[in-house]
PDB file of N, CA, C and O in Angstrom:
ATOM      1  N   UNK A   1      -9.352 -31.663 -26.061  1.00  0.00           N
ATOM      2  CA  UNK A   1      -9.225 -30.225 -25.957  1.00  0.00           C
ATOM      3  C   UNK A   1      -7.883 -29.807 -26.578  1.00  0.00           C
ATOM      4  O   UNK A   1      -6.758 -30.307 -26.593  1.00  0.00           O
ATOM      5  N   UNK A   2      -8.434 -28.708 -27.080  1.00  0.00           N
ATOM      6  CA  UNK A   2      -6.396 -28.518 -27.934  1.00  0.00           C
ATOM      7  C   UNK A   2      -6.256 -27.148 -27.126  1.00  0.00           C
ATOM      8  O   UNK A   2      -7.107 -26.491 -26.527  1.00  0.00           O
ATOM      9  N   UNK A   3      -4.475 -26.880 -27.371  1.00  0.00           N
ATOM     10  CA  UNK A   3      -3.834 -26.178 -27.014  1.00  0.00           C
ATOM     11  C   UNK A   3      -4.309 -24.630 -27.448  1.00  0.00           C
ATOM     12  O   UNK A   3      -4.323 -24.403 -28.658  1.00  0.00           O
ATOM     13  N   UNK A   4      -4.707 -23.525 -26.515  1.00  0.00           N
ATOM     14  CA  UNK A   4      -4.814 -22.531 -27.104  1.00  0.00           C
ATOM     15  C   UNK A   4      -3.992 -21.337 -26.828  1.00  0.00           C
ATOM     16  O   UNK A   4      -3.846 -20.827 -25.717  1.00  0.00           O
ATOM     17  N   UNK A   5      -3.266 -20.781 -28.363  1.00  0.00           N
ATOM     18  CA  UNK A   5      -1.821 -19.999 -28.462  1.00  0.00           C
ATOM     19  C   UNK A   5      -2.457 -18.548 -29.103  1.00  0.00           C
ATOM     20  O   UNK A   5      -3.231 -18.444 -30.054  1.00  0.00           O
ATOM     21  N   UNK A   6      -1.865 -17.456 -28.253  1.00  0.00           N
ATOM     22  CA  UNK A   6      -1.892 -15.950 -28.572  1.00  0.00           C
ATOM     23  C   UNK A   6      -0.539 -15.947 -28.836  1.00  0.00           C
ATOM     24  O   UNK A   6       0.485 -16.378 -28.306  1.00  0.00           O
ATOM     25  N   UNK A   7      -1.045 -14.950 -30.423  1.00  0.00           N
ATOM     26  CA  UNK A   7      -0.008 -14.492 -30.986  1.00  0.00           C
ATOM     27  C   UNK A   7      -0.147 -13.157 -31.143  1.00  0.00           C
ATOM     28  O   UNK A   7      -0.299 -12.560 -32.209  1.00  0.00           O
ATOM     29  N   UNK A   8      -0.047 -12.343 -29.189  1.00  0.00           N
ATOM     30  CA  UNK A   8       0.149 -10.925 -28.799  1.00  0.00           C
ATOM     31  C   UNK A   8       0.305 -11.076 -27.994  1.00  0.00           C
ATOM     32  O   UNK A   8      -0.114 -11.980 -27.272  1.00  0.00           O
ATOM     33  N   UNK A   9       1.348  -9.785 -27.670  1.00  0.00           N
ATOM     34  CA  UNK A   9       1.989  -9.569 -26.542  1.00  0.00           C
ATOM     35  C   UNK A   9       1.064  -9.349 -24.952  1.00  0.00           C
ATOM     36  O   UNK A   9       0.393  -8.362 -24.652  1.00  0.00           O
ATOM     37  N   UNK A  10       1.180  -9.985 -24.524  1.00  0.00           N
ATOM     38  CA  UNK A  10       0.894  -9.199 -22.773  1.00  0.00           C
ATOM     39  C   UNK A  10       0.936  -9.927 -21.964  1.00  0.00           C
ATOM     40  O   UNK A  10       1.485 -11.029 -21.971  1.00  0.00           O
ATOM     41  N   UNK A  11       0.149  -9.231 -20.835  1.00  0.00           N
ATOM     42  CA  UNK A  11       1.201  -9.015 -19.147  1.00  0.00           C
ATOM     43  C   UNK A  11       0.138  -8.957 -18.196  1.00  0.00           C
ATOM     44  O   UNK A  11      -0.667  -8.050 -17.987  1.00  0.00           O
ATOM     45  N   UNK A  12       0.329 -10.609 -17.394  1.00  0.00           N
ATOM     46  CA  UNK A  12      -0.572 -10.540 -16.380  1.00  0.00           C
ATOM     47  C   UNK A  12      -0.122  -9.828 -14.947  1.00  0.00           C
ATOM     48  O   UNK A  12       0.930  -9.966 -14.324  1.00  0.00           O
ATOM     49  N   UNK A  13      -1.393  -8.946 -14.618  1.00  0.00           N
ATOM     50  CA  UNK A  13      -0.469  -8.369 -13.113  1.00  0.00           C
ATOM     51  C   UNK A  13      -1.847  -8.735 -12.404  1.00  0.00           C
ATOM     52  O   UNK A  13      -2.960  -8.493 -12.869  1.00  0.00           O
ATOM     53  N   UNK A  14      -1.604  -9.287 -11.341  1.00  0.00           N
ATOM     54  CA  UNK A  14      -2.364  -9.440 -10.011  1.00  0.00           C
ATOM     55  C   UNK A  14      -2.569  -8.136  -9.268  1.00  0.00           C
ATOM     56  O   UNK A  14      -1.603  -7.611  -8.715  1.00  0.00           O
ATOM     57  N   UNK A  15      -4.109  -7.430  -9.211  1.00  0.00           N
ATOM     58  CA  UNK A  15      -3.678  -6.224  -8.352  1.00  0.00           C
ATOM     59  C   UNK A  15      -5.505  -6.216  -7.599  1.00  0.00           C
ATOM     60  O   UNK A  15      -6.634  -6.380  -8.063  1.00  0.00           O
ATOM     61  N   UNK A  16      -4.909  -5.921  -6.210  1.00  0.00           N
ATOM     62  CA  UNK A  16      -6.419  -5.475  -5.481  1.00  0.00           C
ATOM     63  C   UNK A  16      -6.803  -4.401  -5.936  1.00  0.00           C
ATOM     64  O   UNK A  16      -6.091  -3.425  -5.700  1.00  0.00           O
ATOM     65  N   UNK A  17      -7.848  -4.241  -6.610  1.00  0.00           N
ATOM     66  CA  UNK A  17      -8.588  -3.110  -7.316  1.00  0.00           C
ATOM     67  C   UNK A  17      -8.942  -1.514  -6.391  1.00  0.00           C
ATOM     68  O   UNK A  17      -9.194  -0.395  -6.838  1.00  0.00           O
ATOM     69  N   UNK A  18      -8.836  -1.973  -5.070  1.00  0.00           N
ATOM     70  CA  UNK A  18      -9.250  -1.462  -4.191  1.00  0.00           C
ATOM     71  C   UNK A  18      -7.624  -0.241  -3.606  1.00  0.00           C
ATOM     72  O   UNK A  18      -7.658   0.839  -3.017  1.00  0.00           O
ATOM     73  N   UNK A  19      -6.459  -1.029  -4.090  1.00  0.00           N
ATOM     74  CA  UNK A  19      -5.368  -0.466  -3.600  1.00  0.00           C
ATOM     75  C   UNK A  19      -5.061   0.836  -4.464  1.00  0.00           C
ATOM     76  O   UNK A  19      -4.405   0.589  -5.475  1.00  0.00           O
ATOM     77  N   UNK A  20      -5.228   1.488  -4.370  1.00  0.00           N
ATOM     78  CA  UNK A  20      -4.956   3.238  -5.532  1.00  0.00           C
ATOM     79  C   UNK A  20      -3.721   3.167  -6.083  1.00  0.00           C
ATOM     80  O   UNK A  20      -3.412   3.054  -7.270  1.00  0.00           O
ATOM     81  N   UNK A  21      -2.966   3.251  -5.005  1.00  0.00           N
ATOM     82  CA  UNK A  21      -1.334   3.505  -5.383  1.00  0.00           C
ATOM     83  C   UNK A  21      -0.643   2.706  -6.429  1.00  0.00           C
ATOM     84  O   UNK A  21       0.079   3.180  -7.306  1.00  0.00           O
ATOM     85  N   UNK A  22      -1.046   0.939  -6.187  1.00  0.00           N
ATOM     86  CA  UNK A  22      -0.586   0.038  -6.500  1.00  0.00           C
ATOM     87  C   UNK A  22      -0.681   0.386  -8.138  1.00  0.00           C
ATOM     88  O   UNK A  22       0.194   0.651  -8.961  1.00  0.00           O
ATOM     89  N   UNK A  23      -2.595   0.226  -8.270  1.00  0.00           N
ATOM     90  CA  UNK A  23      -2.852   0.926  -9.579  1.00  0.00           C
ATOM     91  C   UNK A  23      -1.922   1.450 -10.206  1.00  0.00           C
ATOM     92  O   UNK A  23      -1.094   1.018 -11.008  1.00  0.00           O
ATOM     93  N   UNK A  24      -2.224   2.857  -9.576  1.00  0.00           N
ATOM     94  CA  UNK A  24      -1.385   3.881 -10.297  1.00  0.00           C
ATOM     95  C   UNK A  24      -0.127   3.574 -11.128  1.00  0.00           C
ATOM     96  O   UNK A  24       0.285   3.612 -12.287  1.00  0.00           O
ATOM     97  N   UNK A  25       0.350   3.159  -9.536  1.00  0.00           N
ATOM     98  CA  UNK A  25       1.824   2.339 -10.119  1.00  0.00           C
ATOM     99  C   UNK A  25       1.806   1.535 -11.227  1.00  0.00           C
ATOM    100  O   UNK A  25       2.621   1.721 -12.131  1.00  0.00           O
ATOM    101  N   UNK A  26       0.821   0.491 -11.288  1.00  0.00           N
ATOM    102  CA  UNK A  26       1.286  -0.318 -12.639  1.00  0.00           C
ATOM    103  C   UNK A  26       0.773   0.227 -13.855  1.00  0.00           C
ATOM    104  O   UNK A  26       1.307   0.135 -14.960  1.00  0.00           O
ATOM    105  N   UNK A  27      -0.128   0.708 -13.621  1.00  0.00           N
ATOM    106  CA  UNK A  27      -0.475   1.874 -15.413  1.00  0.00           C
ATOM    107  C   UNK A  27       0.595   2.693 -15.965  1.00  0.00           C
ATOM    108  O   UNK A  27       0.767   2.906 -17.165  1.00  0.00           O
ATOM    109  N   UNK A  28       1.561   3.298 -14.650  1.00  0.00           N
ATOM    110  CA  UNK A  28       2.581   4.683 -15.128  1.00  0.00           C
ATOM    111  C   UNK A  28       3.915   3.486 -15.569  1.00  0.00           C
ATOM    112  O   UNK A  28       4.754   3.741 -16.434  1.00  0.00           O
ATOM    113  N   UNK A  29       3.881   2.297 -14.845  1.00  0.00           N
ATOM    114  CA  UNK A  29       5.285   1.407 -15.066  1.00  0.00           C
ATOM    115  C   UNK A  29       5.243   0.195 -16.303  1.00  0.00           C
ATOM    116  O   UNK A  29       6.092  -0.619 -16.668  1.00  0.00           O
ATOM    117  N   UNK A  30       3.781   0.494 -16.780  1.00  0.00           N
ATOM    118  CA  UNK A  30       3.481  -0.672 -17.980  1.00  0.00           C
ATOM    119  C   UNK A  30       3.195   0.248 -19.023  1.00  0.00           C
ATOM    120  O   UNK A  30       3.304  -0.310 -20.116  1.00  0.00           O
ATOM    121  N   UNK A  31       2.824   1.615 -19.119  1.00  0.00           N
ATOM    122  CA  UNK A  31       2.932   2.698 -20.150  1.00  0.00           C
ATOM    123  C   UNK A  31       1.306   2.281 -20.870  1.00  0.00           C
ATOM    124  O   UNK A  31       0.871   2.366 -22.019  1.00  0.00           O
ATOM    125  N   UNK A  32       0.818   1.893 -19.810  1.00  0.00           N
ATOM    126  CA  UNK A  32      -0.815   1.444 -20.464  1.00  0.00           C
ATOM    127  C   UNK A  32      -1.735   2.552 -20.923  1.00  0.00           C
ATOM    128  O   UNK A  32      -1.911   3.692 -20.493  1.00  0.00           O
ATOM    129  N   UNK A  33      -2.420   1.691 -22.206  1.00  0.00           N
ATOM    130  CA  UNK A  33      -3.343   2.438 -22.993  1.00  0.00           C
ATOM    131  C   UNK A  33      -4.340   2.361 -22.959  1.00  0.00           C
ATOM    132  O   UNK A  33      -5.069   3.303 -23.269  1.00  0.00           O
ATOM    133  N   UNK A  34      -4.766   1.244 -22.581  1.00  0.00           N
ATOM    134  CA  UNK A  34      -6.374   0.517 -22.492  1.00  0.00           C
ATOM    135  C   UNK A  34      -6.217  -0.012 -21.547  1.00  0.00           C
ATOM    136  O   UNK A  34      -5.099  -0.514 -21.434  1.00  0.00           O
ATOM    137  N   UNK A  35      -7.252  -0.215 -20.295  1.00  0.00           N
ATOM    138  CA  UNK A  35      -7.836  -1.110 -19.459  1.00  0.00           C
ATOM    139  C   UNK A  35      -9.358  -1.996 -19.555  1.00  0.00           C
ATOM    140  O   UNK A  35     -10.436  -1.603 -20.003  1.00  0.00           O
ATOM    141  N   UNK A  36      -9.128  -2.835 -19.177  1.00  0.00           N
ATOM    142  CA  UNK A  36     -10.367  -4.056 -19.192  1.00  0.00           C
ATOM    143  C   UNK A  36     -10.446  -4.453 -18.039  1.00  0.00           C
ATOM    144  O   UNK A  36      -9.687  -5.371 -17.730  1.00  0.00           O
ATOM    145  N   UNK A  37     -11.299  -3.956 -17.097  1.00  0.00           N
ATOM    146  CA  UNK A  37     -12.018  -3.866 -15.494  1.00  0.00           C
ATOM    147  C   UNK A  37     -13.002  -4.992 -15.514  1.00  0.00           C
ATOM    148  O   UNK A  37     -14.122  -5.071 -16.019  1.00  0.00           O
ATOM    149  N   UNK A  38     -12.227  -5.911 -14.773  1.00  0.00           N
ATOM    150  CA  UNK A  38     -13.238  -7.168 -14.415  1.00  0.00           C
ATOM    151  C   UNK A  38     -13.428  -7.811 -13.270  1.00  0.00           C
ATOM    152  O   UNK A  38     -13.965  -8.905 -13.101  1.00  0.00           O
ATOM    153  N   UNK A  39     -12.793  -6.817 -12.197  1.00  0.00           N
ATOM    154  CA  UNK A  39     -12.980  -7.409 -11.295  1.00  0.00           C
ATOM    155  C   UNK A  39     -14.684  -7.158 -10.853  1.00  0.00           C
ATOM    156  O   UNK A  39     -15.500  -6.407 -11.388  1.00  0.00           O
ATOM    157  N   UNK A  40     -14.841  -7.986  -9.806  1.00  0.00           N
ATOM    158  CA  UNK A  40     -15.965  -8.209  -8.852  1.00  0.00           C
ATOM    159  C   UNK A  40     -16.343  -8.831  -8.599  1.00  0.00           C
ATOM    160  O   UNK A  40     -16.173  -9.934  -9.117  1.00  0.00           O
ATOM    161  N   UNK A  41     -17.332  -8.578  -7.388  1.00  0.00           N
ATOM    162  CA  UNK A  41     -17.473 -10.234  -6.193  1.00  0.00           C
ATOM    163  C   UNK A  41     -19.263 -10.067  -6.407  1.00  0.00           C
ATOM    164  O   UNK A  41     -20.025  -9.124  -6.191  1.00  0.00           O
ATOM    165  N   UNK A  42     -19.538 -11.848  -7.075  1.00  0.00           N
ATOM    166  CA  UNK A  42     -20.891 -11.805  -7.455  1.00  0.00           C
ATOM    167  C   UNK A  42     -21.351 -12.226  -6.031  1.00  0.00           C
ATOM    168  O   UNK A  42     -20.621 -12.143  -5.043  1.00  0.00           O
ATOM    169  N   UNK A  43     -22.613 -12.679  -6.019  1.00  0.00           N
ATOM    170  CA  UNK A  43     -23.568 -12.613  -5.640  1.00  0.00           C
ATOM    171  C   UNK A  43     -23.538 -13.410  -4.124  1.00  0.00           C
ATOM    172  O   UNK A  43     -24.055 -12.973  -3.095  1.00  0.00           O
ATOM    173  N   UNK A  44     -22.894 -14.520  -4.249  1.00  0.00           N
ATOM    174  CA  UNK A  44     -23.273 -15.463  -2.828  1.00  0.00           C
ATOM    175  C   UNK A  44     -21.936 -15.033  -2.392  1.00  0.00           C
ATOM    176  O   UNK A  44     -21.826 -15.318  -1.199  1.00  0.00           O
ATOM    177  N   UNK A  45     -21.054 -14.565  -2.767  1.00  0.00           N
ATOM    178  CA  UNK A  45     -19.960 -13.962  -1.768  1.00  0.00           C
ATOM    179  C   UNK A  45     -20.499 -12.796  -1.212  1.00  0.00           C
ATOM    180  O   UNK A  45     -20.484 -12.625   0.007  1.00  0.00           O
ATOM    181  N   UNK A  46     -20.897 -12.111  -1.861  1.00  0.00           N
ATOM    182  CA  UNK A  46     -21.329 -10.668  -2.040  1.00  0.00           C
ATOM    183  C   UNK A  46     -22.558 -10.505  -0.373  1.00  0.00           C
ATOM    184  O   UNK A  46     -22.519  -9.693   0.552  1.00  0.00           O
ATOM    185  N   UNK A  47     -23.301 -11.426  -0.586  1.00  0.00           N
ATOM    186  CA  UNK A  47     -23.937 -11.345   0.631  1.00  0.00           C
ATOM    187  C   UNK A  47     -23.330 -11.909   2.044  1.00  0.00           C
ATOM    188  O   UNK A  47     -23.607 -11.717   3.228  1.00  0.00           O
ATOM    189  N   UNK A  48     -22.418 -12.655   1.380  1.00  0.00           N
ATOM    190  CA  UNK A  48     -21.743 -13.058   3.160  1.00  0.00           C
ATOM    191  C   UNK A  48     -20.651 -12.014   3.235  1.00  0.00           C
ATOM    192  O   UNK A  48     -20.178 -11.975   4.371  1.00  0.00           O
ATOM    193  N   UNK A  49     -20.046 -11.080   2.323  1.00  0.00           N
ATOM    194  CA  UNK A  49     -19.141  -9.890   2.800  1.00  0.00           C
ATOM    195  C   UNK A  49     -19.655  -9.015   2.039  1.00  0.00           C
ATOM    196  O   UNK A  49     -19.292  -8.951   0.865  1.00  0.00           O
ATOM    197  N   UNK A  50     -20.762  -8.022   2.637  1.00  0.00           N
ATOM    198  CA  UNK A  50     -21.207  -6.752   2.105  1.00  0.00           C
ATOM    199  C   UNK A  50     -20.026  -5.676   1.865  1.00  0.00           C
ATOM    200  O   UNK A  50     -19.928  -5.282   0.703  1.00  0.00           O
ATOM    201  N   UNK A  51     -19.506  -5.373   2.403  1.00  0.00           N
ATOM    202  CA  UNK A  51     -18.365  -4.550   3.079  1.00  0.00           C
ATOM    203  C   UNK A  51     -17.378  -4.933   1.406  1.00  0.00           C
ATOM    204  O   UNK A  51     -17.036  -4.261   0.433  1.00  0.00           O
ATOM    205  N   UNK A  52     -17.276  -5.953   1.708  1.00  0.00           N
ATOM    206  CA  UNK A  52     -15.890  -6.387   0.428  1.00  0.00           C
ATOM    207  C   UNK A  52     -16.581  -5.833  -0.741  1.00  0.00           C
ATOM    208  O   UNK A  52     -16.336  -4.793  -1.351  1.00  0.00           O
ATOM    209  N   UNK A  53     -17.619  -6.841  -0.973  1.00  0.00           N
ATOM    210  CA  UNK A  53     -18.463  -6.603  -2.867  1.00  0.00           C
ATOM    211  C   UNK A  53     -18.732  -5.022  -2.689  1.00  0.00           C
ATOM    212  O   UNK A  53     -17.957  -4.414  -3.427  1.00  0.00           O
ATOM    213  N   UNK A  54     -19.632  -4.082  -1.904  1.00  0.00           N
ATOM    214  CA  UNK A  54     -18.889  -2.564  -1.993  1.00  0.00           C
ATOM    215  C   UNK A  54     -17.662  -2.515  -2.448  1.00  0.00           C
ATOM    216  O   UNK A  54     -17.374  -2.327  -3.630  1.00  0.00           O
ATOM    217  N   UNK A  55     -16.550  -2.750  -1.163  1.00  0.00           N
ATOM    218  CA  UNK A  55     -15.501  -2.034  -2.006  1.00  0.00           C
ATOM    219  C   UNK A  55     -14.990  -2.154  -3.698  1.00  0.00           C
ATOM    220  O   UNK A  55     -14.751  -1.349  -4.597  1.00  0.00           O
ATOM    221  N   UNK A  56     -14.980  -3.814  -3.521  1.00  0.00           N
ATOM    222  CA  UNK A  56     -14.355  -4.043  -5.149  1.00  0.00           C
ATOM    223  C   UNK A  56     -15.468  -3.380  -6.384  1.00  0.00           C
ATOM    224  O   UNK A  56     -15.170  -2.626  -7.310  1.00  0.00           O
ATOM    225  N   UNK A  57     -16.793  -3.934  -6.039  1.00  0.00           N
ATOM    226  CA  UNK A  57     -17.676  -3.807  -6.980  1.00  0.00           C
ATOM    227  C   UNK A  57     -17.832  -2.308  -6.942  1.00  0.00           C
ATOM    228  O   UNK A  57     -18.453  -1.854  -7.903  1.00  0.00           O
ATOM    229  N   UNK A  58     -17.385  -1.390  -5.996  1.00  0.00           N
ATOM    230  CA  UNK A  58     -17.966   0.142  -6.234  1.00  0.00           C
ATOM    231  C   UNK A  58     -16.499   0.900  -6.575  1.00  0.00           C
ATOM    232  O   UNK A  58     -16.217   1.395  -7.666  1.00  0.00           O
ATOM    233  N   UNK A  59     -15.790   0.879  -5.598  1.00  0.00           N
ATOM    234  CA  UNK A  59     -14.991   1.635  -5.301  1.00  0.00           C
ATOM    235  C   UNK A  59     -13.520   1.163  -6.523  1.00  0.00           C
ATOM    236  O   UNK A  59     -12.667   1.829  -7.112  1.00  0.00           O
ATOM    237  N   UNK A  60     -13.841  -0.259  -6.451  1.00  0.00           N
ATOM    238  CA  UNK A  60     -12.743  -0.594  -7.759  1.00  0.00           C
ATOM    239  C   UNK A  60     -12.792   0.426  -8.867  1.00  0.00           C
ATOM    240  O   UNK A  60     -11.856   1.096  -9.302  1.00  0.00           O
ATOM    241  N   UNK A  61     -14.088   0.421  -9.255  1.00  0.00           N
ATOM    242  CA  UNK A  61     -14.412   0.768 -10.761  1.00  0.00           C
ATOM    243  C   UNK A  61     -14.319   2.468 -10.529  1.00  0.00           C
ATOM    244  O   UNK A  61     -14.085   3.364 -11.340  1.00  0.00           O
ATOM    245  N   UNK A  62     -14.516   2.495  -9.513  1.00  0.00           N
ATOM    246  CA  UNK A  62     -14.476   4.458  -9.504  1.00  0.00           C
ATOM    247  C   UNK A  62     -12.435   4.468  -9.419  1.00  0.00           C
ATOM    248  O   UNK A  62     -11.885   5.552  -9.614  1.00  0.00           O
ATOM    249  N   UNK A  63     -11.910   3.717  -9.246  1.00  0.00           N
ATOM    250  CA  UNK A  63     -10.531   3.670  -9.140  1.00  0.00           C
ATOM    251  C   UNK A  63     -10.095   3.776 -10.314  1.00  0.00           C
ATOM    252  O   UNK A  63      -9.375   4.712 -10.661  1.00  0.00           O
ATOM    253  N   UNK A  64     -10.589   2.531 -11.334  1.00  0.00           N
ATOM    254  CA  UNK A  64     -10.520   2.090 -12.673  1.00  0.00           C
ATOM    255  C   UNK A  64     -11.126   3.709 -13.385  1.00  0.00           C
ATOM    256  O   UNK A  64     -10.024   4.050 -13.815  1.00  0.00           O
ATOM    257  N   UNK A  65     -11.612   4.322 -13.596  1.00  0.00           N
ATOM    258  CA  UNK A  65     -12.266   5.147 -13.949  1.00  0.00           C
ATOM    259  C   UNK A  65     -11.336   6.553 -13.806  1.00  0.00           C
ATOM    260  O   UNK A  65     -10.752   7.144 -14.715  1.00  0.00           O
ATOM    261  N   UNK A  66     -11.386   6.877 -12.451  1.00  0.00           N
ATOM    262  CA  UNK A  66      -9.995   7.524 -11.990  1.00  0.00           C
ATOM    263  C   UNK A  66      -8.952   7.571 -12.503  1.00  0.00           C
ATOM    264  O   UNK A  66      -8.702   8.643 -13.054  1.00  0.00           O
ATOM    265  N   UNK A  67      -8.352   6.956 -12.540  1.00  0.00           N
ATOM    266  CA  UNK A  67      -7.196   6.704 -13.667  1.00  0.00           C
ATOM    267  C   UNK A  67      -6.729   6.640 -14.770  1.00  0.00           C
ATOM    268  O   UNK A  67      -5.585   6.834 -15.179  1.00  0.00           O
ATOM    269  N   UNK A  68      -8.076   6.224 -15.495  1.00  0.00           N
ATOM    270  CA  UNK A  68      -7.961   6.047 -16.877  1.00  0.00           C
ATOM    271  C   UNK A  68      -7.873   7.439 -17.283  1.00  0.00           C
ATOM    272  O   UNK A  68      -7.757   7.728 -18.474  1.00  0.00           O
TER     273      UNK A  68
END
């Protein structure tokens, strides 16, 4: 397996999709232009926490959306 190298800039941030503020915060403090929304909880998680895969899988993307 060989080494694989990006030659562009960027910036991993860890964020619960679900948190608004946090969001907010890192879009207005990273001066972001584009987002790429990937979170979500498939299928065999999804049925042992209904509650969670809602929030991320619904409420993330209406966040993500929100904002943009």
């Amino acid at each position: 397996m060989t080494d694989q190298r990006f030659d562009f800039p960027c910036k991993y941030e860890k964020l619960d999709v679900c948190d608004t503020n946090r969001y907010e915060q890192l879009i207005k403090e990273n001066d972001i232009n584009y987002m790429v929304h990937m979170a979500g909880i498939l299928s065999a998680l999804g049925e042992q926490k209904p509650d969670l895969a809602i929030d991320v899988n619904i409420f993330g993307v209406v966040n993500a959306l929100r904002l943009s």
